[in-house]
N, C-alpha and C positions, 0 to 999 in steps of 0.2 A: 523337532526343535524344542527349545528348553523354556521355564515358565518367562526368564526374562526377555527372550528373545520376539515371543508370541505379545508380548506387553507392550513390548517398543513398536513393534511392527500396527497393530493398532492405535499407539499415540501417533505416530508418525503418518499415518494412511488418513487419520480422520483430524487432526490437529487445524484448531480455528485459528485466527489470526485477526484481529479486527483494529484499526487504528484510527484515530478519529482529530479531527482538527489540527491537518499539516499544514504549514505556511513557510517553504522553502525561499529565501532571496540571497539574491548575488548584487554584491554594489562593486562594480567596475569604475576606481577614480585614479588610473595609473592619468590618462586626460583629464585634466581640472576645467579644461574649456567645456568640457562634453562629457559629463559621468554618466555612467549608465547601471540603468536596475533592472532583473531579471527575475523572475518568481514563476511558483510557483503554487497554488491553494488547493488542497482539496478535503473536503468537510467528513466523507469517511470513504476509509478501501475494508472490503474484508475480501476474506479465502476463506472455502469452505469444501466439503468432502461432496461430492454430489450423485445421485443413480444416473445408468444411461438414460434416463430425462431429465438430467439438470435437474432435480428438486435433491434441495442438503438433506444427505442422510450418512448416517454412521454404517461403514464397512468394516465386516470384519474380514479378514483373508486368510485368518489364522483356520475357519472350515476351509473342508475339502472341496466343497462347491464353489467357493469366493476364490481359491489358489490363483486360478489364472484370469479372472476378471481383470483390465486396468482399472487401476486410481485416477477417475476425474475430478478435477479441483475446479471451480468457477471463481471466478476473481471481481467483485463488485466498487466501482469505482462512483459514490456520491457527490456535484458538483466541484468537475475538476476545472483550473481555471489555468492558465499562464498568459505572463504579461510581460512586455519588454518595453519598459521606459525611459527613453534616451533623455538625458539632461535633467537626470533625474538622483537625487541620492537622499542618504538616510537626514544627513542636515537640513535640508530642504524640506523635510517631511515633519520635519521636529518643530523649525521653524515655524511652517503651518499651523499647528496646532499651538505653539505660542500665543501667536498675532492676536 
């Protein structure tokens, strides 16, 4: 294999991922009697390359000895939250913090 092939193949095998302070929400007001809020929170996710004992380490696969190991990825998820709040919408939330 070629130098750029051997290059992708290591970004791609060990490549981090980390993202931090998501707050997903759905405001359901097709009902005006009854709106509804739907969420999501979580404070961080990452992805990471990991040995077979789960501890992050960088693999290379481009040697001879790594060829046929799999790629384990562990995926860490810090303070995930979901909420479903019936009678609930973004005006009312605004409101609140008006008052």
């Amino acid at each position: 294999q070629g130098f750029v092939m051997n290059l992708m193949t290591r970004v791609i095998d060990n490549i981090q991922i980390s993202i931090k302070n998501i707050h997903l929400r759905y405001e359901d007001s097709i009902n005006l009697k009854a709106p509804l809020s739907l969420g999501l929170t979580l404070q961080k996710l990452e992805i990471e390359t990991t040995n077979e004992n789960w501890v992050s380490q960088f693999i290379d696969r481009t040697f001879q000895e790594n060829k046929l190991k799999p790629i384990q990825k562990i995926i860490k998820l810090s303070n995930l939250g979901l909420y479903c709040n019936p009678n609930d919408s973004h005006e009312r939330q605004v409101s609140r913090l008006t008052d």
